[in-house]
C-alpha positions as CSV (number, residue, x, y, z in Angstrom):
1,X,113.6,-2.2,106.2
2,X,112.2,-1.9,102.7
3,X,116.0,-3.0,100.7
4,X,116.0,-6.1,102.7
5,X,112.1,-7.3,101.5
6,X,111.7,-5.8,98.3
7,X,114.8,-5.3,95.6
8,X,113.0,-4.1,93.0
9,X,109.6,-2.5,92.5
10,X,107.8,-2.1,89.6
11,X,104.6,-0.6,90.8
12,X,102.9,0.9,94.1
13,X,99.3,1.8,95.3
14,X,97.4,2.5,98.6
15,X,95.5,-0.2,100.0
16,X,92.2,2.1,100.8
17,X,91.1,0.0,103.6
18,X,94.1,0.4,105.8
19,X,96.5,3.2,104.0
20,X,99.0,0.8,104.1
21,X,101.1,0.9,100.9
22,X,101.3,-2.0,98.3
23,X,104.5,-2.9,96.4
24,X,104.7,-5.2,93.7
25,X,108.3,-7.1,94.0
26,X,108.7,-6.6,90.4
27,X,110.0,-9.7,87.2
28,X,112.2,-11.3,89.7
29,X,109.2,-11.7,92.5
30,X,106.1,-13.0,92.7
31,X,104.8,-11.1,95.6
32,X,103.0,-7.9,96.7
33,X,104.3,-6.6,99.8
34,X,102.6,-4.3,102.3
35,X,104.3,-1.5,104.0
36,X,103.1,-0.6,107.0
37,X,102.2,3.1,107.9
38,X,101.4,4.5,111.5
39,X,99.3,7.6,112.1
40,X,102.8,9.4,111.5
41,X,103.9,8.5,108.2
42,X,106.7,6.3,109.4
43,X,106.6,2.3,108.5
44,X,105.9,-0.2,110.6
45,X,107.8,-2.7,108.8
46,X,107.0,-4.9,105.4
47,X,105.0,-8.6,105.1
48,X,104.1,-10.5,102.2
49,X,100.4,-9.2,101.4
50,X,99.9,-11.9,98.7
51,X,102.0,-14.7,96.8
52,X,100.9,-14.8,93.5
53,X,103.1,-17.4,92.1
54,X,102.1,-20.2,94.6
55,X,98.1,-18.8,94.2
56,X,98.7,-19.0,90.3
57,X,100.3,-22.9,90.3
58,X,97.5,-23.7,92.7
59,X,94.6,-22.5,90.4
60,X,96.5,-24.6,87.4
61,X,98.0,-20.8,85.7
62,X,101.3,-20.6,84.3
63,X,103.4,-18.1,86.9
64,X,103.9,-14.9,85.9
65,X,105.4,-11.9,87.8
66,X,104.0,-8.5,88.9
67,X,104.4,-5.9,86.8
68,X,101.5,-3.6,88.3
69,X,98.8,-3.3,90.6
70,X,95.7,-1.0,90.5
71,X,92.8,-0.9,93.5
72,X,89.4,-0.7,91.5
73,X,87.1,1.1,93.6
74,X,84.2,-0.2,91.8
75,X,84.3,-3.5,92.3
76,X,86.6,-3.9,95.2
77,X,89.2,-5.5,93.9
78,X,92.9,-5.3,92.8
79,X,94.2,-5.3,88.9
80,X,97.4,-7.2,88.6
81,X,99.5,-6.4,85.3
82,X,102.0,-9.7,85.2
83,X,104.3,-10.5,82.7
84,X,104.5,-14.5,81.9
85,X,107.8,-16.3,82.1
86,X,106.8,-18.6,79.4
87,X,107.5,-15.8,76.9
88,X,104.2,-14.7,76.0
89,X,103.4,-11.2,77.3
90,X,100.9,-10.3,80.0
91,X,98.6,-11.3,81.5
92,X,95.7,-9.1,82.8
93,X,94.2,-10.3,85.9
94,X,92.2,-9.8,89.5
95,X,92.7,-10.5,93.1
96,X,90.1,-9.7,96.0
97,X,90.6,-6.9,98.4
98,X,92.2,-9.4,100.9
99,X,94.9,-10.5,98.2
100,X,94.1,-14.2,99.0
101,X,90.4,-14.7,97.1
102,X,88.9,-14.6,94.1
103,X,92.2,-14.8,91.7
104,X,90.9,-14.6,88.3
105,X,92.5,-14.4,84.7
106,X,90.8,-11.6,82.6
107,X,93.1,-11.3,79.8
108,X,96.2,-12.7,78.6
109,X,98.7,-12.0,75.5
110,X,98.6,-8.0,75.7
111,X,101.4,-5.9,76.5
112,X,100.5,-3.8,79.4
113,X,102.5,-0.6,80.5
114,X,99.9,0.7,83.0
115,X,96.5,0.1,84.3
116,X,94.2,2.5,85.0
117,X,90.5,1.8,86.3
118,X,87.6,4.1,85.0
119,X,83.7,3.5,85.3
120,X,81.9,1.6,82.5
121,X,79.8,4.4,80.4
122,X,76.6,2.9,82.7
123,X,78.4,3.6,85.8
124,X,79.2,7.3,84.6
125,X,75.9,8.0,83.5
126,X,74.7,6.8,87.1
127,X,77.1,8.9,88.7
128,X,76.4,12.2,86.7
129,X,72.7,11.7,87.3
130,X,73.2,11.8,90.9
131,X,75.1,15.0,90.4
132,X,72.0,16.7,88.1
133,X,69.7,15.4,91.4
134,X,72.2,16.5,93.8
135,X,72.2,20.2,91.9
136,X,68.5,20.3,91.5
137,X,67.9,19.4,95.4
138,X,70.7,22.2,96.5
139,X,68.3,24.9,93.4
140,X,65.1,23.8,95.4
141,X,66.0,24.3,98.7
């Protein structure tokens, strides 16, 4: 079912809530499919999970198309990679969990090949202090 929804993808990701997996539709599309997965592995068949181009013109943003998408875990969100049909590069920008909300522009004019999400240096240090406290607890006990 996938060649009939989706002719070209640029970029793919799990959606953690559901394991369902989420396609970008790539420079020609301005969508991000999901593709449904049973307990099996096998698809249940593909929807629109959000339409970025009609969110965009509604929020007053020139349209761009998906390049990539990237779930950050840390805020619950999704990082769209887009690249703008008025000739200027990319644009960075966000989508809530639910790929309807909380559309927002981040950054704009940068050429983006990838996106990866990592922890702000106060999120690390958080996280490696509850690994000391988690190691001193398991010394203790």
């Amino acid at each position: 079912g996938l060649t009939n929804d989706i002719t070209f993808a640029t970029s793919i990701d799990v959606d953690p809530a559901t394991g369902d997996v989420l396609v970008t539709g790539g420079r020609d599309d301005g969508n991000i499919y999901r593709v449904g997965i049973d307990g099996s592995g096998d698809s249940t068949g593909v929807s629109v999970f959000a339409d970025i181009r009609t969110i965009q013109t509604g929020l007053g943003f020139s349209p761009g198309a998906l390049d990539e998408i990237e779930w950050d875990p840390f805020n619950n969100r999704w990082i769209l990679a887009e690249f703008l049909e008025d000739g200027n590069f990319s644009r960075i920008s966000t989508i809530g969990a639910d790929g309807v909300s909380g559309y927002a522009q981040l950054a704009t004019g940068y050429g983006v090949n990838d996106i990866i999400v990592i922890p702000t240096p106060g999120a690390l240090s958080v996280l490696g202090l509850a690994g000391f406290a988690a190691l001193r607890r398991r010394r203790s006990a």
